[in-house]
C-alpha positions in Angstrom: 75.9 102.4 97.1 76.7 104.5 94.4 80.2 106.7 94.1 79.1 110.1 95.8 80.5 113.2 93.3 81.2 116.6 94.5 82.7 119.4 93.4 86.8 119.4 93.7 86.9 122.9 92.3 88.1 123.9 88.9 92.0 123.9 86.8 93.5 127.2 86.2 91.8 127.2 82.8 88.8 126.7 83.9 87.9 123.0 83.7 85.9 121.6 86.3 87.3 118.8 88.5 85.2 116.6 90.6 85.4 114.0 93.6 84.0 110.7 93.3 83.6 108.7 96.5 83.2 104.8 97.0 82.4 103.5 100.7 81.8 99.7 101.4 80.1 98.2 104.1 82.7 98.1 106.2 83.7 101.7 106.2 86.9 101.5 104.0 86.4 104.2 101.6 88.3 105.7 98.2 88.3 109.0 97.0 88.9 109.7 93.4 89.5 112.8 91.5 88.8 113.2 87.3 92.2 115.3 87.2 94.9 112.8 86.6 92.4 110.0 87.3 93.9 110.1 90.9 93.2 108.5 94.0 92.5 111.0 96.5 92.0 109.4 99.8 91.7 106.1 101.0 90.7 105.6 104.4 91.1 102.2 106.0 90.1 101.8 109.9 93.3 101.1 112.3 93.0 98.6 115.2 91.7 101.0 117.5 88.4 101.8 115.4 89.6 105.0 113.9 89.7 105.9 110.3 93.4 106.6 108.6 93.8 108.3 105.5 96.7 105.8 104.0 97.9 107.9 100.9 99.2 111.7 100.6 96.7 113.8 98.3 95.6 117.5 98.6 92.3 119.0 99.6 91.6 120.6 96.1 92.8 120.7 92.5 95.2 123.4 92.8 97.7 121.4 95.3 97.5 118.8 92.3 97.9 121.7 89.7 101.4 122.8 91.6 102.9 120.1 92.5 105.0 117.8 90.1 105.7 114.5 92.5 102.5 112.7 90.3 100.5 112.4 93.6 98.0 109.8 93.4 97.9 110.3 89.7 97.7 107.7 86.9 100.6 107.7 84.9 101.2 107.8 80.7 101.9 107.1 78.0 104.9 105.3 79.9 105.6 105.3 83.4 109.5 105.7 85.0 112.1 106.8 82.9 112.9 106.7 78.6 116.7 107.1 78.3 117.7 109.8 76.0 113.6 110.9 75.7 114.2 109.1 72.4 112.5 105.8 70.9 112.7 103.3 68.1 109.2 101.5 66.6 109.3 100.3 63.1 112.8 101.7 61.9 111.4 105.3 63.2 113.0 106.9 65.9 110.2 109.1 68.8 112.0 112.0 70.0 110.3 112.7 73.6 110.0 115.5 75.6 113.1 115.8 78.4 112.0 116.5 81.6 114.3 115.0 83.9 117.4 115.8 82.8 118.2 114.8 79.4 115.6 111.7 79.8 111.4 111.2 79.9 109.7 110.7 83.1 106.3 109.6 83.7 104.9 110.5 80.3 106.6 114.1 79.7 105.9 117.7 80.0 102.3 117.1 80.6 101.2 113.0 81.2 98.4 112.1 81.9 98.3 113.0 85.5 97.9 116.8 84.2 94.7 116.1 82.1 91.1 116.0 83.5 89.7 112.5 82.3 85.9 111.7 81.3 84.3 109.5 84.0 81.7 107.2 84.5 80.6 105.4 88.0 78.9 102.7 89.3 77.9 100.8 92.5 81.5 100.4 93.8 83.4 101.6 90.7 84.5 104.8 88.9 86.3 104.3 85.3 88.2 107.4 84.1 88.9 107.4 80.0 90.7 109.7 77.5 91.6 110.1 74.2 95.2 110.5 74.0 95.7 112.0 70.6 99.0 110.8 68.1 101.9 113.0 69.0 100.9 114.4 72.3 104.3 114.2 74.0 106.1 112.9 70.8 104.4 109.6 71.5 102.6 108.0 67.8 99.0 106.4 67.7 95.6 107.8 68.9 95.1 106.1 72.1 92.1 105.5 74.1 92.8 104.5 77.7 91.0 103.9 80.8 91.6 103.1 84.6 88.4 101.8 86.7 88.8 101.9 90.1 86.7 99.6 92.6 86.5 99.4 95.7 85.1 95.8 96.9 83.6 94.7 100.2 87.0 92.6 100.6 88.3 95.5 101.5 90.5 95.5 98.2 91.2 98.6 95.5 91.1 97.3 92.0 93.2 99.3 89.3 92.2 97.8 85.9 93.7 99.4 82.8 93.0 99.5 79.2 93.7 100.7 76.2 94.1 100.2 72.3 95.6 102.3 69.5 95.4 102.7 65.7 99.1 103.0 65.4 102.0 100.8 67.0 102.8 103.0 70.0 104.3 102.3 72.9 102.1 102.1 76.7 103.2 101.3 80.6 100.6 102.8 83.0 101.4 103.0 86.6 99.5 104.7 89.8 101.6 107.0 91.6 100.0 106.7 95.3 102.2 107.5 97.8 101.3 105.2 101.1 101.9 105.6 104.9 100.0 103.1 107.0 100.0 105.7 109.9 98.4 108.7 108.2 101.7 110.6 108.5 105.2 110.8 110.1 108.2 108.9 108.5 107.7 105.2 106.9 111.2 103.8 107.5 109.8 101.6 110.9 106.8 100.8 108.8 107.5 97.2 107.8 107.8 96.0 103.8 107.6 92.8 102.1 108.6 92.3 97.9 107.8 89.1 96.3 111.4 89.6 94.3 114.8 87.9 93.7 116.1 90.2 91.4 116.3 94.2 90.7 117.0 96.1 88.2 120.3 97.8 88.0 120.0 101.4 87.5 123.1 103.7 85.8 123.6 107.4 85.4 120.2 109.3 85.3 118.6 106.7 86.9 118.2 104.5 83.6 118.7 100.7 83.7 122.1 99.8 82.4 119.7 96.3 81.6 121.8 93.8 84.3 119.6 92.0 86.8 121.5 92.1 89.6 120.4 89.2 93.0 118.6 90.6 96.0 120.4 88.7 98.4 122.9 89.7 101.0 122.3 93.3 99.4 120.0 96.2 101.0 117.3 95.4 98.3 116.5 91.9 99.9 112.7 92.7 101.0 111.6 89.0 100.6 111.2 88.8 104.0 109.2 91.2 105.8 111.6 94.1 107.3 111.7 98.0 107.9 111.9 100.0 105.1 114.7 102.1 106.8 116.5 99.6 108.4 119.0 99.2 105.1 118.4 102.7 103.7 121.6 104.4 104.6 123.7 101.3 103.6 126.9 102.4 101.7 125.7 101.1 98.9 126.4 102.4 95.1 122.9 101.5 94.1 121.2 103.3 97.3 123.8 106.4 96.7 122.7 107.0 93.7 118.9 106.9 94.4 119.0 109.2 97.5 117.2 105.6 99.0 115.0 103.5 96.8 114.1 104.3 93.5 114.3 101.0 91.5 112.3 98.7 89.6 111.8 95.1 91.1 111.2 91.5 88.6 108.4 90.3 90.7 107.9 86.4 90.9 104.7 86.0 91.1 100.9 87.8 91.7 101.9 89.0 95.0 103.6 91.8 94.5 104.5 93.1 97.9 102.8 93.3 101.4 103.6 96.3 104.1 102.4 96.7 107.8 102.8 98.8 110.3 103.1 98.3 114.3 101.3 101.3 115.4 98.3 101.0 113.3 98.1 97.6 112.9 97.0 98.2 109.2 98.4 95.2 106.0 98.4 96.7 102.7 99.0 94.0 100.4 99.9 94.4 96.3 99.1 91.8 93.7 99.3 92.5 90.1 100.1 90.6 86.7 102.8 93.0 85.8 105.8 92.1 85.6 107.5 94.6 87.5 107.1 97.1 90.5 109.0 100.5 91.2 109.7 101.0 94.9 110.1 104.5 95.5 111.2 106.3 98.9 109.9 109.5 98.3 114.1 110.9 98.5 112.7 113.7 96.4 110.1 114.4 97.6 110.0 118.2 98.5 108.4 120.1 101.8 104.5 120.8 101.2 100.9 120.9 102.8 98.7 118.2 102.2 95.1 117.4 103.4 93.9 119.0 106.5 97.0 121.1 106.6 99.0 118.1 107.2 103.1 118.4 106.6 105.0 115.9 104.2 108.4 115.4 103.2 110.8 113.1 101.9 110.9 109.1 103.5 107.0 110.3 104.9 105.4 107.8 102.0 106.5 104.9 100.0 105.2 104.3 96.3 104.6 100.6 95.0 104.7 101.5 91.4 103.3 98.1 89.6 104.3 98.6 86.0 106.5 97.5 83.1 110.1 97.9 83.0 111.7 101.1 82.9 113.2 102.6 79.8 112.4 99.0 78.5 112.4 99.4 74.4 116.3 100.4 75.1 117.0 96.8 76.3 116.8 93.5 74.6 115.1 90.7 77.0 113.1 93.4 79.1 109.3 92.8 78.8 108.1 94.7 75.8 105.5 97.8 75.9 105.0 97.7 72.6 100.9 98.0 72.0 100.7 97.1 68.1 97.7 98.7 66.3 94.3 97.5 66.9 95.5 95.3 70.2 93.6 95.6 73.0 95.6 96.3 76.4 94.7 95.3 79.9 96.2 95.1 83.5 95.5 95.2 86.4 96.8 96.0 90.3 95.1 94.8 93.5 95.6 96.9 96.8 94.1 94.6 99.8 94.3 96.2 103.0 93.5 94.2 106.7 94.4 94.6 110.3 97.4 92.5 111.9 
């Protein structure tokens, strides 16, 4: 069956914004939006029969409009943070825009999550493109890049990403869905899984000092399968200065992570072939009104933000984002979702 498109209303300028909808024979369904080449909704069935809407979203463009927490939305140029908004690529330096603080977050002033993308559909898929242009956000190289999402009758939601430039730039795309496998409340009894030995220290601004620091016998150890919350209020330096968890993981292998929760009886599993994957907390995240009125708030979602390193061309030996000219990029991310 074809994605479904309705009308999601238009931008404060004016530009139309639609929905498109994916449903697969057994009922899971995905809900994508053209602004920010977000996902929406996506509804999974719990063990009792009924339909839960697993990520935080709004009910029309203008809660994505006024909101700067990157709901749902795909991120670019470069997801997480650039140290000092500043860059070096072929003995130039890129001065970026600062938006958090005296660093770059999640592409700038206005990433990609604040532009309404072309779209195309399919059967089970819907492919958002763009044409970034060279210097938008102080980043060099006319870029095209695309995200197709699809939705399979494995239940699973495929992210594949793509891209190529005619200049050396630099690229790390990311979604920023924020999960809760009960539809709501806190996530810190919802259970969590990371395929990961290692994490990445983080310094002053959140930036990676560039240490890889051991998982064990530390609050980060998530390679067994344990509550998100039960470790969150450690007194550790690393938590303290997060608010919770904000950091990037080395993954060590496809399976990224896995979460489950008790009351819904709902798996969400991550694979990817990135090398890296941002847990985030939402400590942040500030009071608002989502979908059907429904109340959100920090530690009410977790984020499993597959991506490159962060702030990764200030650090010899971290996985390079450099896309060189004419190179074509592409990624993907696997979100699998079953009962338990």
């Amino acid at each position: 069956m074809a994605a479904v498109v309705h009308s999601f209303g238009q931008t404060s300028q004016g530009q139309p914004v639609r929905s498109y909808s994916l449903e697969n024979k057994n009922g899971a369904r995905a809900v994508l939006i053209d602004y920010g080449a977000a996902l929406q909704s996506l509804c999974f069935k719990d063990r009792r029969g009924e339909p839960v809407d697993l990520v935080q979203g709004f009910d029309s463009v203008e809660g994505y409009e006024n909101q700067d927490a990157y709901i749902g939305a795909t991120i670019g140029r470069v997801a997480n943070r650039i140290g000092g908004s500043r860059f070096s690529l072929g003995g130039k330096e890129y001065r970026l825009y600062p938006n958090d603080g005296e660093n770059h977050l999640h592409g700038g002033k206005k990433g990609f999550d604040k532009f309404v993308w072309q779209s195309d559909t399919g059967e089970d898929f819907v492919r958002f493109s763009r044409l970034s242009p060279h210097g938008e956000e102080g980043y060099p190289g006319n870029l095209r890049v695309s995200v197709t999402y699809t939705l399979t009758n494995s239940d699973e939601l495929r992210i594949a990403y793509e891209a190529i430039s005619d200049a050396d730039t630099v690229l790390s795309l990311t979604n920023h869905s924020y999960f809760n496998l009960d539809g709501g409340g806190s996530v810190l009894d919802q259970q969590l899984m990371i395929n990961a030995q290692r994490y990445l220290e983080l310094g002053p601004g959140l930036i990676p000092t560039g240490r890889a620091l051991p998982v064990a016998d530390t609050p980060f150890d998530f390679t067994t399968m344990k509550a998100i919350g039960r470790d969150i209020e450690a007194d550790d330096p690393q938590l303290r200065l997060g608010g919770g968890y904000d950091h990037n993981f080395i993954l060590s292998g496809p399976l990224a992570a896995a979460a489950y929760s008790q009351r819904s009886g709902i798996e969400l599993r991550c694979y990817t072939d990135l090398p890296g994957m941002q847990l985030y907390t939402a400590n942040f995240l500030g009071e608002f009104t989502g979908k059907g009125g429904r109340k959100m708030g920090p530690r009410q979602a977790f984020c499993l933000e597959t991506q490159l390193f962060p702030d990764a061309m200030g650090h010899y030996g971290f996985p390079s984002p450099l896309l060189r000219a004419g190179e074509k990029l592409s990624y993907e991310t696997v979100y699998k979702l079953s009962l338990k």
